[in-house]
C-alpha positions as YAML, in Angstrom:
chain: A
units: angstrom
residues:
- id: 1
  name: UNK
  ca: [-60.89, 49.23, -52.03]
- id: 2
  name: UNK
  ca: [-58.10, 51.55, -51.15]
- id: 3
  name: UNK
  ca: [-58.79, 51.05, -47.44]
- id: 4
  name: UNK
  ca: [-58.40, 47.70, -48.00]
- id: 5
  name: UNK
  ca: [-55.06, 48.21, -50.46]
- id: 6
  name: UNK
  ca: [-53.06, 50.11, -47.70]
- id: 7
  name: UNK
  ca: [-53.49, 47.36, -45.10]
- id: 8
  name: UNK
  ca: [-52.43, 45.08, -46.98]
- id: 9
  name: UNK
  ca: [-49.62, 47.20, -47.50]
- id: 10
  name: UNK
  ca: [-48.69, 47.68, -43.93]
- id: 11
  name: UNK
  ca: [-49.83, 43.99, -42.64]
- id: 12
  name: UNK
  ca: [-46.67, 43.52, -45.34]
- id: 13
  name: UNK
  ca: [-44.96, 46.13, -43.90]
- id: 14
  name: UNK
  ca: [-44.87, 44.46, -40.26]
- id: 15
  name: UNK
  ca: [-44.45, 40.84, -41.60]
- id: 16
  name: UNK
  ca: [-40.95, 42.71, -42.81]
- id: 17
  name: UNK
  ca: [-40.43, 44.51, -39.44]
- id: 18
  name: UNK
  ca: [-40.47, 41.04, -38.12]
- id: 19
  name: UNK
  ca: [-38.07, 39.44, -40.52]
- id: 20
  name: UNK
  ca: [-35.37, 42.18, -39.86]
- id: 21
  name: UNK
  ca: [-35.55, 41.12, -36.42]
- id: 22
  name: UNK
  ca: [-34.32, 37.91, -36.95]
- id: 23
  name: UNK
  ca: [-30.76, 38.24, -36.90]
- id: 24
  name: UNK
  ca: [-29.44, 34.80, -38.58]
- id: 25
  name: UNK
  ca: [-31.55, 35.78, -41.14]
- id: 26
  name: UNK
  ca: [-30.94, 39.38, -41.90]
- id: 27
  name: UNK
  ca: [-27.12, 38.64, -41.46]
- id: 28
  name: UNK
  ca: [-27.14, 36.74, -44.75]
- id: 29
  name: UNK
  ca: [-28.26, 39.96, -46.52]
- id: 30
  name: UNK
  ca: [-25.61, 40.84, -48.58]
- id: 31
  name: UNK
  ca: [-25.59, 44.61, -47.67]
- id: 32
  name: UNK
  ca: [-26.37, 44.26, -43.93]
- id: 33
  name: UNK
  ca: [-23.24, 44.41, -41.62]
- id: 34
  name: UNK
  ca: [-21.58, 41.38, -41.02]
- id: 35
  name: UNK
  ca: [-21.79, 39.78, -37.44]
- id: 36
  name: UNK
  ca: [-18.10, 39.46, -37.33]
- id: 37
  name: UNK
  ca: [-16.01, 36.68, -35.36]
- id: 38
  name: UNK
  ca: [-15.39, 39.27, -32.10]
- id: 39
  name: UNK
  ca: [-18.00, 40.43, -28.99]
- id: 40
  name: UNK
  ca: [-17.67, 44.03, -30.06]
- id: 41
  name: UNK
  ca: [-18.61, 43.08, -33.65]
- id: 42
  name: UNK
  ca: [-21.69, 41.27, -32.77]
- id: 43
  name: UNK
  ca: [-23.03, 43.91, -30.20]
- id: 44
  name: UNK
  ca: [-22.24, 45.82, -32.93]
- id: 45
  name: UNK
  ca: [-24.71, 44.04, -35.08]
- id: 46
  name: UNK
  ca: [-27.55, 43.61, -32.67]
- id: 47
  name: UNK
  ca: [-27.62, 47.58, -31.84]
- id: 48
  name: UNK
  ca: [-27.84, 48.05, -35.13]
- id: 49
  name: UNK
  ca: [-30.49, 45.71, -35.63]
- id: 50
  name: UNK
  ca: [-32.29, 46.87, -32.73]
- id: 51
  name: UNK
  ca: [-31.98, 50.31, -34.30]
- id: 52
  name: UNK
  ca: [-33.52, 49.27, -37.70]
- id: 53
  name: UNK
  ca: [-36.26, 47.29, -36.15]
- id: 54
  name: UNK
  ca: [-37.21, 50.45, -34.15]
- id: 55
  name: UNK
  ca: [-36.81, 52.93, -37.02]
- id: 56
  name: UNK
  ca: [-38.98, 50.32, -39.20]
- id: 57
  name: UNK
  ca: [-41.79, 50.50, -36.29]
- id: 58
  name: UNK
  ca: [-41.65, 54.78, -36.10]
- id: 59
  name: UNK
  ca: [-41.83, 54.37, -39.98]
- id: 60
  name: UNK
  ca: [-44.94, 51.84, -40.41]
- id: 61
  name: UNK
  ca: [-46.90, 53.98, -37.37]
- id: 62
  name: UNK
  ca: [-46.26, 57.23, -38.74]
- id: 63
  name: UNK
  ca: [-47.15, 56.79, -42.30]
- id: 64
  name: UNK
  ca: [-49.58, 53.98, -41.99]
- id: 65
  name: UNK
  ca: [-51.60, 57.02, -39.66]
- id: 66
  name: UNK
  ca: [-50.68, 59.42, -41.78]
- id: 67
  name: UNK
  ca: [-51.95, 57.20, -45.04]
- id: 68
  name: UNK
  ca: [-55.23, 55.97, -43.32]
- id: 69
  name: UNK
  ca: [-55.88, 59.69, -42.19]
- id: 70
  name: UNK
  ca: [-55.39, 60.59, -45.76]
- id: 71
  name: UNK
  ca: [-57.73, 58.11, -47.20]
- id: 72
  name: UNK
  ca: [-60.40, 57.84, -44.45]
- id: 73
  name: UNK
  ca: [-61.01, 61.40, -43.71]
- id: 74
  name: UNK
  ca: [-60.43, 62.83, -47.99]
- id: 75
  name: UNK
  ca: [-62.85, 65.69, -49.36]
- id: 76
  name: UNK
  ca: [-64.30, 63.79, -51.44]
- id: 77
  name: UNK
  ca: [-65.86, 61.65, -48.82]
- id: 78
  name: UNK
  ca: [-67.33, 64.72, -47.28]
- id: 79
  name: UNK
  ca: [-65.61, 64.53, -44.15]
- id: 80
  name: UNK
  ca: [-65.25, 68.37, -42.51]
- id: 81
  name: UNK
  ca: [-62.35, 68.74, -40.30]
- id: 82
  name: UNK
  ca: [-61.98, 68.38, -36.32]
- id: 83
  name: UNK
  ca: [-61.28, 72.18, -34.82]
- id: 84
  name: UNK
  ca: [-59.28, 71.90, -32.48]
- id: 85
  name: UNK
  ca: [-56.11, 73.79, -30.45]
- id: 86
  name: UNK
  ca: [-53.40, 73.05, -28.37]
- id: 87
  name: UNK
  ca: [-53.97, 69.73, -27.02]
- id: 88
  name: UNK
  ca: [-52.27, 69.32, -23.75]
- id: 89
  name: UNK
  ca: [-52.71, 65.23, -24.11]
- id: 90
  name: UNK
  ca: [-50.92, 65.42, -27.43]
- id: 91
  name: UNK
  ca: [-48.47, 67.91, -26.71]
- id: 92
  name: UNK
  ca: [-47.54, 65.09, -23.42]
- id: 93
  name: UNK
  ca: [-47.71, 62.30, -25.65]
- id: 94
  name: UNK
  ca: [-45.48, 63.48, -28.51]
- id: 95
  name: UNK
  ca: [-42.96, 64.45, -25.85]
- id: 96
  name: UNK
  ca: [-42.74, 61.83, -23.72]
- id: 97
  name: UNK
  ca: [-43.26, 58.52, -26.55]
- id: 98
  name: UNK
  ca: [-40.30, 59.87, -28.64]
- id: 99
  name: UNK
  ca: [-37.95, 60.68, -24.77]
- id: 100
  name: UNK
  ca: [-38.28, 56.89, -23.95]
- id: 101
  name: UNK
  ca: [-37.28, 55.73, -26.95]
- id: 102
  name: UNK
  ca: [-34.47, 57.63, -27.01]
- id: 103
  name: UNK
  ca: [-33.71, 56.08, -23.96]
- id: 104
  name: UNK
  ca: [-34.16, 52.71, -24.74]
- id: 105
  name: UNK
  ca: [-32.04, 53.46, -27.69]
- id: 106
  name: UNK
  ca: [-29.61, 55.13, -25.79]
- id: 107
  name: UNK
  ca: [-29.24, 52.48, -23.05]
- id: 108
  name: UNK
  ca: [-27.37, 49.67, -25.24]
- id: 109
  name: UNK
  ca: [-25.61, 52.08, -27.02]
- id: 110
  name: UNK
  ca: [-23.58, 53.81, -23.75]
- id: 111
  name: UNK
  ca: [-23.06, 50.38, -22.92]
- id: 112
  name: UNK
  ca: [-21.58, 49.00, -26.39]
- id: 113
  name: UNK
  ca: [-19.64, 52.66, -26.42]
- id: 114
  name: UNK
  ca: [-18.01, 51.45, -22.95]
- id: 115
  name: UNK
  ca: [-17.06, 48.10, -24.08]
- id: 116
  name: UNK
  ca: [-15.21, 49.05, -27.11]
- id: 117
  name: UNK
  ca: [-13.08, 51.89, -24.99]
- id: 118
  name: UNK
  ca: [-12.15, 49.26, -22.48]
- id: 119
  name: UNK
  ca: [-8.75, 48.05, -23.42]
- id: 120
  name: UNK
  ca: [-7.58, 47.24, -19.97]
- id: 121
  name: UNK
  ca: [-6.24, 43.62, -19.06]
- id: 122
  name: UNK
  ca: [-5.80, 43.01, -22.65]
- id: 123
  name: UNK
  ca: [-3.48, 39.75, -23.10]
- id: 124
  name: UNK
  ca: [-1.10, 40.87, -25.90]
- id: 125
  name: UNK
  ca: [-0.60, 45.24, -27.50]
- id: 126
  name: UNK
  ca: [0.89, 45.41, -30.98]
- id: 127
  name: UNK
  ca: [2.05, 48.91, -31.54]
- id: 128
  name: UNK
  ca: [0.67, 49.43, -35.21]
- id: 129
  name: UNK
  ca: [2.07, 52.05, -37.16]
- id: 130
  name: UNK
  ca: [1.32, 53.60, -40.61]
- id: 131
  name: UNK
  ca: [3.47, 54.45, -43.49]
- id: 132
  name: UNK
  ca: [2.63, 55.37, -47.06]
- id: 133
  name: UNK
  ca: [1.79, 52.53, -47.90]
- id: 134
  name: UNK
  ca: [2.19, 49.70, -45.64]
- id: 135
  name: UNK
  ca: [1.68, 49.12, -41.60]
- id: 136
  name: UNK
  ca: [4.18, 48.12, -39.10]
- id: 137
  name: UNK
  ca: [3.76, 46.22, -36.14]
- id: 138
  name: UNK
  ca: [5.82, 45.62, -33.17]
- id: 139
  name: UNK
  ca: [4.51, 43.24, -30.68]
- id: 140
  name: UNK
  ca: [5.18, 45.16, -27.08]
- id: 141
  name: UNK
  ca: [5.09, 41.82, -25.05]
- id: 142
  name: UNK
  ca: [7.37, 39.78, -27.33]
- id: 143
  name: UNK
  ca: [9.86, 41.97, -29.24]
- id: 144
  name: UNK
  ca: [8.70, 40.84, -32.75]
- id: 145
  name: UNK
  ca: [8.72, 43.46, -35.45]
- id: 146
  name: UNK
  ca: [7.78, 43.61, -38.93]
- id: 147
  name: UNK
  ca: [6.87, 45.79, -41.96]
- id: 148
  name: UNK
  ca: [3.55, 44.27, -43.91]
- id: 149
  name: UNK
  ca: [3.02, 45.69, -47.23]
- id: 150
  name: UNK
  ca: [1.04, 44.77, -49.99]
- id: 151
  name: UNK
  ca: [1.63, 41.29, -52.03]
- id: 152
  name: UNK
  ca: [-0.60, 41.03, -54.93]
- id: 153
  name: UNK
  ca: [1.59, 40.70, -57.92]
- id: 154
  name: UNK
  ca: [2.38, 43.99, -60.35]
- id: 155
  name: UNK
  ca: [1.16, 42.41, -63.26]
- id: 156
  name: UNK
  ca: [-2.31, 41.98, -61.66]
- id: 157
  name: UNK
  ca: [-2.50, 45.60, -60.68]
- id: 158
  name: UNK
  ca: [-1.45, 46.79, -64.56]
- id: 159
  name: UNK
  ca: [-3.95, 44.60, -65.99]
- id: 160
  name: UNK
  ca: [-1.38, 41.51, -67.26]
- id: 161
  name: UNK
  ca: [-2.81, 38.89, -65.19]
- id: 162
  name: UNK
  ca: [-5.44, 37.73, -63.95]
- id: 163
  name: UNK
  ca: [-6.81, 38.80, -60.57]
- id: 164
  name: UNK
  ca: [-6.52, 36.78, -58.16]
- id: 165
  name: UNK
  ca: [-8.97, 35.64, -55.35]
- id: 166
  name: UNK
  ca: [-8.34, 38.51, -52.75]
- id: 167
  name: UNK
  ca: [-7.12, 41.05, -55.46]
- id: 168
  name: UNK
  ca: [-5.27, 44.00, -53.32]
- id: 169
  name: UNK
  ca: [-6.13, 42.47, -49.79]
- id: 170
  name: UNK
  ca: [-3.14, 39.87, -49.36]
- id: 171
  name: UNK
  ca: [0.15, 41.13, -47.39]
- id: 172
  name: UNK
  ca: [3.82, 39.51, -47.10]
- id: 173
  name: UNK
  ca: [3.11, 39.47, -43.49]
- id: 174
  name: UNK
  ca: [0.05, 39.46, -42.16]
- id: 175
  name: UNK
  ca: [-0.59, 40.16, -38.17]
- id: 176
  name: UNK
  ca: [-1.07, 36.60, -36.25]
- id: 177
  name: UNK
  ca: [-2.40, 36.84, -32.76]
- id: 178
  name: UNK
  ca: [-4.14, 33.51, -30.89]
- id: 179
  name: UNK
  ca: [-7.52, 32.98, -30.50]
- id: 180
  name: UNK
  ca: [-9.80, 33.88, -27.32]
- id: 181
  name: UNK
  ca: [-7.37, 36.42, -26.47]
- id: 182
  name: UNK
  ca: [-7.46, 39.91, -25.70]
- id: 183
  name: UNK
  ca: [-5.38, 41.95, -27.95]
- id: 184
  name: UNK
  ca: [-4.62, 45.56, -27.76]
- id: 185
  name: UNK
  ca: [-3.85, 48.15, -30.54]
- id: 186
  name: UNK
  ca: [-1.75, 51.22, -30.10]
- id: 187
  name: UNK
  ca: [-2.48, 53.13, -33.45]
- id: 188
  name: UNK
  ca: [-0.11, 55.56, -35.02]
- id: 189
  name: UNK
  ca: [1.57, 56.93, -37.99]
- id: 190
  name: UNK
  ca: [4.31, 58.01, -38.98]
- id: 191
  name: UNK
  ca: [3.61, 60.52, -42.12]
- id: 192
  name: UNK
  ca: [-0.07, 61.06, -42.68]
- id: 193
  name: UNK
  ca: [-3.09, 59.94, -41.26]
- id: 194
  name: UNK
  ca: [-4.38, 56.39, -41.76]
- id: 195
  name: UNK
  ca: [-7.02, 53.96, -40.43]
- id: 196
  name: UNK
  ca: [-6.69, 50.85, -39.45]
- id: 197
  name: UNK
  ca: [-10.12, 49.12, -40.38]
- id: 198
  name: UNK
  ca: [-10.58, 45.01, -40.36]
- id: 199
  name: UNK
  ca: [-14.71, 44.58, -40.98]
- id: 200
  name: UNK
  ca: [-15.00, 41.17, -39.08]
- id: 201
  name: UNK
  ca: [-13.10, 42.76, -36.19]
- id: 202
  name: UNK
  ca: [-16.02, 45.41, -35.69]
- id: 203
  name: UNK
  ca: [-13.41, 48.28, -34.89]
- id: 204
  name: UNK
  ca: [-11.37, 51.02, -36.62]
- id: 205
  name: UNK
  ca: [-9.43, 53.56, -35.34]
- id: 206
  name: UNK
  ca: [-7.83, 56.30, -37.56]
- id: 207
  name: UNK
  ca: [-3.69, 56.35, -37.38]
- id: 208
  name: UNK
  ca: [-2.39, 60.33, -36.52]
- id: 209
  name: UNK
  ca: [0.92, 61.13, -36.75]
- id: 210
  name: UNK
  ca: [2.41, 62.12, -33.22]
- id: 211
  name: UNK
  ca: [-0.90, 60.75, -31.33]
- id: 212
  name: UNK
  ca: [-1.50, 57.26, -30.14]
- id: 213
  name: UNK
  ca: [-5.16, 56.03, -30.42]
- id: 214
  name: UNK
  ca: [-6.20, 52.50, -28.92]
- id: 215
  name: UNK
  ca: [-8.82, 49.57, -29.77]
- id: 216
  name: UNK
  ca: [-8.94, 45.76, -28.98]
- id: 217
  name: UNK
  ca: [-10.47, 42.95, -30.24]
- id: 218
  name: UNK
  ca: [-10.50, 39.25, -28.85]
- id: 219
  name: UNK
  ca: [-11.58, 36.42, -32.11]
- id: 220
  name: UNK
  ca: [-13.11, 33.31, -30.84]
- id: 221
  name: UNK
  ca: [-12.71, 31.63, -34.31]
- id: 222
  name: UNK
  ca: [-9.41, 30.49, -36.28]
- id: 223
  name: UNK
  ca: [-9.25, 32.44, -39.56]
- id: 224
  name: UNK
  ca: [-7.76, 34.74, -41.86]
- id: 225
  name: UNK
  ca: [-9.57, 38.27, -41.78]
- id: 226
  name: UNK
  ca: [-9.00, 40.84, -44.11]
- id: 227
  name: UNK
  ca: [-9.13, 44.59, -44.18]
- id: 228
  name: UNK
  ca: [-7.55, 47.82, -45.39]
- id: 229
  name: UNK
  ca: [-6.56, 51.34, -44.54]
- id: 230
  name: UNK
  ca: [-9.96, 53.37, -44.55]
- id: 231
  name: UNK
  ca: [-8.31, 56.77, -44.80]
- id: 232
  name: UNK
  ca: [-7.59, 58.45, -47.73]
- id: 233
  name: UNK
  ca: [-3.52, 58.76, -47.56]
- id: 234
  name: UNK
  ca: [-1.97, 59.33, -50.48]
- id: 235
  name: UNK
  ca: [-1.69, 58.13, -54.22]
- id: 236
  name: UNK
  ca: [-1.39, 54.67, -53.29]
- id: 237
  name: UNK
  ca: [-3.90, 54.46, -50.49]
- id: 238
  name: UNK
  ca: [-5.90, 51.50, -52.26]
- id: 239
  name: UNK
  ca: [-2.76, 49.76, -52.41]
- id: 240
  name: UNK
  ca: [-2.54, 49.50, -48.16]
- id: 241
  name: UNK
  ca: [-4.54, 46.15, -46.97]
- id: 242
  name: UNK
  ca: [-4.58, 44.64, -43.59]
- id: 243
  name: UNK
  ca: [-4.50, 40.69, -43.14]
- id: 244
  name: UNK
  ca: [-5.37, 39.14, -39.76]
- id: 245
  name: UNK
  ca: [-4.49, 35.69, -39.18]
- id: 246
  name: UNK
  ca: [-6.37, 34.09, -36.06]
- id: 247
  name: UNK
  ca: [-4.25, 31.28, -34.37]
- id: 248
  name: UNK
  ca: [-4.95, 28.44, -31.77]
- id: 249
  name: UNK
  ca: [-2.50, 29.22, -28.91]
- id: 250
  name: UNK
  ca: [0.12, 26.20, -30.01]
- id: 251
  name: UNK
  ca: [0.04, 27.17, -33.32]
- id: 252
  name: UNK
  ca: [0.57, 30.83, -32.04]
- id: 253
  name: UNK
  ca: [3.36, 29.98, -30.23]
- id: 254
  name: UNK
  ca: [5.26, 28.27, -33.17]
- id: 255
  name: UNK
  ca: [4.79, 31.50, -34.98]
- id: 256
  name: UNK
  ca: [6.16, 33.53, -32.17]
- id: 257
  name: UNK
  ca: [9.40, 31.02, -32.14]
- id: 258
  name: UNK
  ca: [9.76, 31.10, -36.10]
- id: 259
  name: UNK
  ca: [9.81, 34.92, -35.90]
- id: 260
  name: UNK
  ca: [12.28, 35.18, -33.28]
- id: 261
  name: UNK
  ca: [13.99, 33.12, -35.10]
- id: 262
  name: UNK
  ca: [13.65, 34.55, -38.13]
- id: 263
  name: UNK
  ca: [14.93, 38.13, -36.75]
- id: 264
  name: UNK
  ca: [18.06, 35.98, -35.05]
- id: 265
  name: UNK
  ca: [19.29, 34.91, -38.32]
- id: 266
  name: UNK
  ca: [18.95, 38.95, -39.63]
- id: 267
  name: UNK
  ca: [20.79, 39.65, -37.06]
- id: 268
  name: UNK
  ca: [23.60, 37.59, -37.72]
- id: 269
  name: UNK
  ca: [23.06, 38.59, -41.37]
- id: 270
  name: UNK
  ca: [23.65, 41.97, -40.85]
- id: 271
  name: UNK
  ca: [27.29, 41.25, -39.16]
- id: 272
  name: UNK
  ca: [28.47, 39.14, -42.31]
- id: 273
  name: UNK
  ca: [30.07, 40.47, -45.60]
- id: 274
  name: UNK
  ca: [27.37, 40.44, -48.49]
- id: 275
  name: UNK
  ca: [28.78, 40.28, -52.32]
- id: 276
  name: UNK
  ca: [27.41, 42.15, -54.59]
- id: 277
  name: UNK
  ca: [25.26, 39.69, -56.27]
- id: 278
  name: UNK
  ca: [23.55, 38.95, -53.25]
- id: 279
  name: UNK
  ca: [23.03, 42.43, -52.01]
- id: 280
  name: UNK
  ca: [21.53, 43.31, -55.80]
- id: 281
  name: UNK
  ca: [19.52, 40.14, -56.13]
- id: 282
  name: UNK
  ca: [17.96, 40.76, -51.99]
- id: 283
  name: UNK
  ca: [17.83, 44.69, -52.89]
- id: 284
  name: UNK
  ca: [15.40, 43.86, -56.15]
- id: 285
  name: UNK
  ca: [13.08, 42.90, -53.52]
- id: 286
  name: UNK
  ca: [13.27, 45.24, -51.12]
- id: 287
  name: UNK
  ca: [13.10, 48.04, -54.12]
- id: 288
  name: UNK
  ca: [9.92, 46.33, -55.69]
- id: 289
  name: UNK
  ca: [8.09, 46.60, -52.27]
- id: 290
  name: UNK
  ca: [8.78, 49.60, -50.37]
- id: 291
  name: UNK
  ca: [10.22, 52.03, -53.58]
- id: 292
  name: UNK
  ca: [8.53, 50.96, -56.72]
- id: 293
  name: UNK
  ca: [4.92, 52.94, -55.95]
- id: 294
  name: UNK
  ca: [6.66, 55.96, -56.69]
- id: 295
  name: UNK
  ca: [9.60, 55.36, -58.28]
- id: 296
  name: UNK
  ca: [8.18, 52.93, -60.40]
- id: 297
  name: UNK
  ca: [9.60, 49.38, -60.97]
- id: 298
  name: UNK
  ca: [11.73, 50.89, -64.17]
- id: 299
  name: UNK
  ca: [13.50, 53.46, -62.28]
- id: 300
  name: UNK
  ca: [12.12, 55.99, -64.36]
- id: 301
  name: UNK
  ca: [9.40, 57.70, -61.49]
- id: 302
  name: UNK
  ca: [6.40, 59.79, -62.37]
- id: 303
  name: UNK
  ca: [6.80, 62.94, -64.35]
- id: 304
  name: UNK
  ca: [6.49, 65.83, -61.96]
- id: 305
  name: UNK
  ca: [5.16, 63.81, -58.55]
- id: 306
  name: UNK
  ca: [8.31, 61.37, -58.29]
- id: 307
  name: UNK
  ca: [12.34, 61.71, -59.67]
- id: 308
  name: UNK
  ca: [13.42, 59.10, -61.23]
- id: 309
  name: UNK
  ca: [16.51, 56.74, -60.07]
- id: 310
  name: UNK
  ca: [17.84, 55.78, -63.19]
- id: 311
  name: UNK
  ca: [21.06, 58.18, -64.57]
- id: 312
  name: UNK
  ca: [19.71, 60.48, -61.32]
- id: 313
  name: UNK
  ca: [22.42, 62.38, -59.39]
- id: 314
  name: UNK
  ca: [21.44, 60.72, -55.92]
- id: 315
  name: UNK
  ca: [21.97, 57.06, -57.43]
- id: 316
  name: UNK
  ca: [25.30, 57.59, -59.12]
- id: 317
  name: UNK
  ca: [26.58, 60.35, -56.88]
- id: 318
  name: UNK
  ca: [28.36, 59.91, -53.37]
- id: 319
  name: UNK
  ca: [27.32, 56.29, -52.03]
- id: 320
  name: UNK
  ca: [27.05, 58.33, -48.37]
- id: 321
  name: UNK
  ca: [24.08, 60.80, -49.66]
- id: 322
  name: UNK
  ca: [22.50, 58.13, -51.21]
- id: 323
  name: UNK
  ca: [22.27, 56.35, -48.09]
- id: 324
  name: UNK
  ca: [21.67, 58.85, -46.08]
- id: 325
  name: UNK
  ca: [18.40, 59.78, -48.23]
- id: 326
  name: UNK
  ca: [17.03, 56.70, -48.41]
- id: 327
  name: UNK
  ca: [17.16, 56.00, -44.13]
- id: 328
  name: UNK
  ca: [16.19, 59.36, -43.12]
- id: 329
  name: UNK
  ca: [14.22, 60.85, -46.37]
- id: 330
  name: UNK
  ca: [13.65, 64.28, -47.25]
- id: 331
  name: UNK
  ca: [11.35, 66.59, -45.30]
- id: 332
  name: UNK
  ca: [8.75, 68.81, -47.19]
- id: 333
  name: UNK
  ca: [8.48, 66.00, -49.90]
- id: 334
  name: UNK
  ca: [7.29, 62.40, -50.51]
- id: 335
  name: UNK
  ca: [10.45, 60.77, -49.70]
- id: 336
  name: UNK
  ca: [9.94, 58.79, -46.54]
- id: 337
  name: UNK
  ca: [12.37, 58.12, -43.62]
- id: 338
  name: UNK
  ca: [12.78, 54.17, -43.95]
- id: 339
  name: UNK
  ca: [15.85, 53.82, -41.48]
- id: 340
  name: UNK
  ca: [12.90, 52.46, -38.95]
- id: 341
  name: UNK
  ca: [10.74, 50.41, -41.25]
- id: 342
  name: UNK
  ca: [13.80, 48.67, -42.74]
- id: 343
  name: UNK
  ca: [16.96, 46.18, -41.10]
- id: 344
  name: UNK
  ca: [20.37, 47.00, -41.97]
- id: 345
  name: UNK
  ca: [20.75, 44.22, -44.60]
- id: 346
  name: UNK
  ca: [17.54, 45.31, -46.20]
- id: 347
  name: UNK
  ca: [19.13, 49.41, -46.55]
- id: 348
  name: UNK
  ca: [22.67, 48.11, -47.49]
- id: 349
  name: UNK
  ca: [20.81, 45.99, -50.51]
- id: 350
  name: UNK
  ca: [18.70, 48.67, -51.95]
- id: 351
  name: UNK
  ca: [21.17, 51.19, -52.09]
- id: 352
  name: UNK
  ca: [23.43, 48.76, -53.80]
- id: 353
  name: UNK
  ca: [20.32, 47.84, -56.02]
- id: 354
  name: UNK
  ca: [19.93, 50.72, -56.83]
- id: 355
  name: UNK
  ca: [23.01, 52.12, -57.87]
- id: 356
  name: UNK
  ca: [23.79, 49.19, -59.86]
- id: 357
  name: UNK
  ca: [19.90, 48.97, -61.67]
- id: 358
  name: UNK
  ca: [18.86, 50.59, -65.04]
- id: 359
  name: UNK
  ca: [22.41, 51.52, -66.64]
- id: 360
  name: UNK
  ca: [23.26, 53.27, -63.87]
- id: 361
  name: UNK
  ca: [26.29, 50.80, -63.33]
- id: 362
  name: UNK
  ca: [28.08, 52.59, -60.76]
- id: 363
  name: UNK
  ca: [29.96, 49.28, -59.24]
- id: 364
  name: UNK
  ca: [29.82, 50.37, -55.69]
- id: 365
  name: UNK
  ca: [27.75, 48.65, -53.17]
- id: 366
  name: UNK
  ca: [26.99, 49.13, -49.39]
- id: 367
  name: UNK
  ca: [27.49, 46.97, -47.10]
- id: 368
  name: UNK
  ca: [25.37, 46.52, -43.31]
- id: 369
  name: UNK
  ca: [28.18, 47.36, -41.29]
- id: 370
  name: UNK
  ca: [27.79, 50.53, -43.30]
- id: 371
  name: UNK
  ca: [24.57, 51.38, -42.34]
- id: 372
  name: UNK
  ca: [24.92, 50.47, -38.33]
- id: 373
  name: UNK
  ca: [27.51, 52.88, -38.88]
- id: 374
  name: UNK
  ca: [25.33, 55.66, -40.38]
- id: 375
  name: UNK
  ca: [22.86, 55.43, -37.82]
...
């Protein structure tokens, strides 16, 4: 009866083997890895499949002899033991089985290894670069640059509305590249290490401060793919998502014209006289995404991790320090260097935010020409 018990369990056992293997159907599993929308994702997937389906076999042939052994060859059948040494057959077989499938194993993994370290004759590199907490990307090929940071609303995060659909994974810029392309990543960061990490994508690569790491990826499907920085970077490091948006090459190339255009018109911006309503009202902005995670949207920072802005010495002292602070930070602290991740019209508004914000009332704003000046 117990004989009969335990092959039923492993005739169940290899009816599951052969379920994992097929792939459409264990990709619908919600914990098994997605078979993502690039090549390297879905080798990806098959070597780990392969994998599993060998680990499953190893599994069902050593316990299921291990179980039968137990059962057919118990005391209480009277069975007396074999005696016997050093079994040169054995010794051969349990050497040379487990060597080949090590190899096998090994075989499409060198080769999956090798594809996703080949970045050569990539179509398009985007220099990606990390900052607590946002990535910047500057496409080498094209001149386009741009700061992405986080756009799910405040009152979401603190609980006053209702989350939304992609809840902390939705940017104010995501990354568009075109479809069927090759596209190459140089990875790096500018304070502390991040990761760059997009699941459908099958690749991440960690960002290191001073050290350039690469990946690719080419999608063969229009979308929107989302992802986040997989390296734990700081206070706000849940706060850091990635968005990819997956193109068809005409519809890539209108992007690529609207965002030349786009950093035209902030270039003509910058060379123009702002007032002081429109440098508060643009600085708001600016201060809500790059300087409210510390500072906190009330001016008032955090206790002991962040100063706060409002009646501070920096916001209502000399307009020059002030500036100064904010574009090149202040080393051995938190206070980030943003004279690279922000335009001149963007640092001339904040300041003048700023200083005019919470009571402080100072009057005095800054104006671009200011900044190109400072730098």
């Amino acid at each position: 009866m117990l004989v009969n018990k335990i092959k039923r369990t492993l005739t169940a056992a290899a009816a599951m083997t052969a379920l994992l293997g097929a792939t459409n159907a264990a990709a619908d599993y919600a914990l098994n890895l997605t078979t993502g929308v690039t090549p390297i994702s879905r080798e990806a997937h098959t070597l780990h499949m392969l994998i599993l389906e060998v680990c499953i076999g190893i599994g069902v042939v050593v316990f299921g002899a291990m179980f039968i052994s137990i059962v057919r060859h118990r005391k209480s059948r009277g069975v007396q033991p074999a005696q016997f040494h050093e079994s040169t057959a054995v010794e051969i077989l349990w050497t040379v089985v487990p060597f080949l499938i090590l190899v096998g194993m090994a075989i499409p993994a060198t080769k999956a290894l090798v594809a996703m370290e080949d970045t050569s004759d990539a179509d398009i590199s985007i220099k990606v670069t990390g900052y607590q907490w946002r990535w910047g990307y500057d496409y080498v090929d094209s001149g386009i640059s741009f700061i992405s940071s986080l756009a799910t609303p405040k009152d979401q995060i603190y609980n006053k509305a209702e989350k939304g659909e992609h809840y902390l994974l939705e940017v104010d810029k995501p990354v568009v590249v075109p479809v069927n392309k090759k596209v190459r990543l140089l990875i790096t960061a500018n304070d502390v290490i991040h990761a760059w990490w997009v699941p459908q994508l099958g690749m991440k690569k960690d960002a290191i401060p001073g050290y350039i790491n690469e990946m690719w990826f080419k999608i063969d499907k229009e979308g929107t793919y989302r992802g986040q920085c997989a390296e734990l970077c700081g206070k706000d490091h849940g706060f850091m998502p990635i968005v990819v948006v997956a193109k068809n090459e005409a519809d890539y190339a209108q992007w690529v014209a609207e965002q030349k255009g786009t950093a035209s018109a902030e270039k003509q911006a910058a060379q123009r006289t702002w007032s002081k309503d429109e440098l508060v009202a643009r600085g708001e902005t600016v201060y809500n995404t790059s300087c409210a995670a510390c500072h906190q949207a009330n001016g008032e920072g955090v206790s002991g991790a962040f100063p706060a802005l409002k009646g501070s010495a920096i916001a209502t002292g000399p307009v020059a320090d002030h500036l100064a602070l904010v574009m090149h930070g202040k080393p051995g602290t938190a206070m980030a260097a943003f004279a690279n991740q922000l335009s001149d019209v963007e640092l001339a508004a904040v300041v003048t935010f700023e200083r005019n914000a919470w009571g402080n009332n100072v009057g005095d704003l800054v104006q671009p020409s200011d900044v190109k000046a400072a730098r």
